[in-house]
N, C-alpha and C positions, 0 to 999 in steps of 0.2 A: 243087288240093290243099285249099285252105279254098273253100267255098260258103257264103252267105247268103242266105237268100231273105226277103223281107218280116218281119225279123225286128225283136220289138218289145218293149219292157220299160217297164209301170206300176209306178209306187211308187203303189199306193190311188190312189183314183179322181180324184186331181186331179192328180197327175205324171207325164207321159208323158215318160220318160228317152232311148229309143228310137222313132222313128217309122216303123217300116217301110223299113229299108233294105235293099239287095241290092247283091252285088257277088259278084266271084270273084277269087282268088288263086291264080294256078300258080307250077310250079316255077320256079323262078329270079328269080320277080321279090320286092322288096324295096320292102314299100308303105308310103310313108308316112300314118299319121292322124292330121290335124291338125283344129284346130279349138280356141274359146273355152275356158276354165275351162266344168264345166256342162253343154258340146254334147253328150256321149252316148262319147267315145272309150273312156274305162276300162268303164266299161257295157258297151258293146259287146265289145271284148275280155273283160271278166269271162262272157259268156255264150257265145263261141265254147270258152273252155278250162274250161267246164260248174260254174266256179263261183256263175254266176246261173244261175235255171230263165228261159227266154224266156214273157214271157207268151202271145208267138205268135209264125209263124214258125219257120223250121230256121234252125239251124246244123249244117254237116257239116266231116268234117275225115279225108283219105282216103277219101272215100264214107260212114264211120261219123257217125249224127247223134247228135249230143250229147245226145238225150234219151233216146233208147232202147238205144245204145250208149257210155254218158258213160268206160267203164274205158278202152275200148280208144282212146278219142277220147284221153284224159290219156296215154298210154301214148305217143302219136304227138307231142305239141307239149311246149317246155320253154316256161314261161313264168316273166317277169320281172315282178313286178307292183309299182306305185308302193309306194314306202318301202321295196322287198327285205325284209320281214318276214325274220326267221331266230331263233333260241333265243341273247337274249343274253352267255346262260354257256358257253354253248359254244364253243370253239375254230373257226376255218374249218376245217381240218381233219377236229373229229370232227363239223362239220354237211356237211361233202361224204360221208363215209363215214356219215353218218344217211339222208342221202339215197338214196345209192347203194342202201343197203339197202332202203329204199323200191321203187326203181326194181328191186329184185333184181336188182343185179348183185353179182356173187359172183364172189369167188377172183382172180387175179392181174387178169383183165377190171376190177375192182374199182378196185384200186390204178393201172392204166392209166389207168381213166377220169379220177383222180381227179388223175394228174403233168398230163394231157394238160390239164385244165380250169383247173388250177393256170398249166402255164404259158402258156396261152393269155392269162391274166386277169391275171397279175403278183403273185399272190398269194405267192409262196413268201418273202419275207421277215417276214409277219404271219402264219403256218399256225398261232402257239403260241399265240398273246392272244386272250382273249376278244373275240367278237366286240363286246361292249358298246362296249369301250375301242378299236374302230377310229373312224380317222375315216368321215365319211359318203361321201365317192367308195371308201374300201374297203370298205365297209358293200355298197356297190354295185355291187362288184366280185364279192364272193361271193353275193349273188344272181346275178351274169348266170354266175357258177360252176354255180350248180347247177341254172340254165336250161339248160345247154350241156351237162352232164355225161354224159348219156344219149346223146349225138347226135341228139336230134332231128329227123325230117322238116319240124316246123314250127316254129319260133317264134314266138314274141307279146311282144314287149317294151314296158312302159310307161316311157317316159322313161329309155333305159338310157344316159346318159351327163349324166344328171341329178346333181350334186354331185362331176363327176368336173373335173380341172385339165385344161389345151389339152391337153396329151402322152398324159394320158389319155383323152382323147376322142377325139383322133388313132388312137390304138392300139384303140380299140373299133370305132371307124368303119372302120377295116383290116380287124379280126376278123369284122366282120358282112360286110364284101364277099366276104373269103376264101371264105367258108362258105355264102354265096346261091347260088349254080350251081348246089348241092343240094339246097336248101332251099324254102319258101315261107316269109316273112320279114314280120310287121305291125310297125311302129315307130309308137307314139305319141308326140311329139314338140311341145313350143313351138321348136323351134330351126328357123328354117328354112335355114338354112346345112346342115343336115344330109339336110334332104330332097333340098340340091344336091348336098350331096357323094359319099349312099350310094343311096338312092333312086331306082327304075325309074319309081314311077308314087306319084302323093299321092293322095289323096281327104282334102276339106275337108267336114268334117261339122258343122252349127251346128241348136241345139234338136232334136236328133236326127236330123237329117235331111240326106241328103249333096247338097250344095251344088255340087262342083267331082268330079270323077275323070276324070285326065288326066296324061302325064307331065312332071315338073317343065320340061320344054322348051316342051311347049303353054301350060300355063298363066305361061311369060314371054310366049308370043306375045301373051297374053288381057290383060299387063297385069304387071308383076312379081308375082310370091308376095307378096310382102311387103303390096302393094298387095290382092290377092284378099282374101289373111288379115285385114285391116285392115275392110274391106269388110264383114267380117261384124259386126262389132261396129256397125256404124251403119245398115247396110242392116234397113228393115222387112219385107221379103218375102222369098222366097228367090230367085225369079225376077231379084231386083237382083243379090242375089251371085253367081249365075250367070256 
């Protein structure tokens, strides 16, 4: 469902963000991407859901690649992107029915979309207050709202359980299992308790370039997670992190 092949992103001639990586994500699985502040994860993710242009390299998503087909690629993936960006005078409410509009949905389908994302996320006691005056796990909560709203074939989440409390982490880590059977699932993540928890398979990405991909069971054989993830911060080559 998402394909990547030797895909690569400069900042000008002396930043290479991305280093040619490749992988593939099918149905059902729920990948984690991990890796340092810096390594390339949000990058990466910002060019599969075609809001960076790849300096080389595809990204595809349902067969459609995101440079020649970017409409119908955003049409297929919800994505959660770090900080939940949303209009802070708006209501969650009228930023899920902003959305929807967006995604044209229309008429009662609308209103469905919008109880169903609601109750999926726990939002229905804050639908009235500005979104300014939530706190940041609710903040983050109506982002993974209106990642979900659509139903989605694909997800891309950067850190969705990032300023959320145990109960709500609990409950998101629930929501994203529910919903993976269906789906093709990327989670950027520092938690690595969450790679155990929801997670088919990790890929450890460090200076752009992917290190590890294997699922969180192998990579205890290899050494615990904790230990890999650590590994990168000291190892000079990539051949050590291996």
């Amino acid at each position: 469902m998402i394909e990547i092949d030797a895909l690569v992103k400069r900042f000008g001639p002396q930043i290479t963000a991305v280093d040619g990586i490749s992988f593939t994500v099918n149905k059902g699985e729920v990948l984690g991407f991990l890796g340092p502040n810096g390594a390339g994860k949000s990058t990466t993710m910002k060019m599969i859901t075609g809001f960076l242009t790849p300096t080389s390299g595809t990204a595809r998503v349902l067969g459609h690649d995101v440079r020649t087909d970017p409409i119908t690629v955003k049409q297929s993936i919800g994505y959660l992107p770090e900080g939940a960006p949303a209009y802070p005078e708006m209501t969650p409410r009228e930023f899920l029915h902003f959305i929807a509009a967006i995604r044209r949905i229309e008429g009662a389908a609308r209103q469905r979309a919008i109880d169903l994302a609601v109750e999926r996320t726990g939002l229905g006691g804050v639908l009235e207050q500005p979104i300014d005056t939530l706190s940041k796990g609710f903040k983050r909560r109506v982002g993974l709202a209106q990642a979900i709203l659509h139903d989605p074939p694909v997800l891309i989440m950067d850190e969705p359980t990032d300023g959320l409390d145990p109960n709500q982490k609990h409950a998101v880590r629930r929501l994203i299992a529910e919903m993976a059977p269906q789906k093709a699932i990327i989670i950027s993540t520092h938690i690595l308790e969450e790679v155990d928890a929801i997670c088919t398979r990790a890929i450890i990405i460090d200076r752009g370039r992917i290190v590890a991909d294997a699922t969180p069971a192998e990579l205890e054989k290899r050494g615990r997670l904790d230990e890999v993830f650590r590994s990168l911060t000291t190892s000079d080559t990539y051949g050590d992190a291996r």
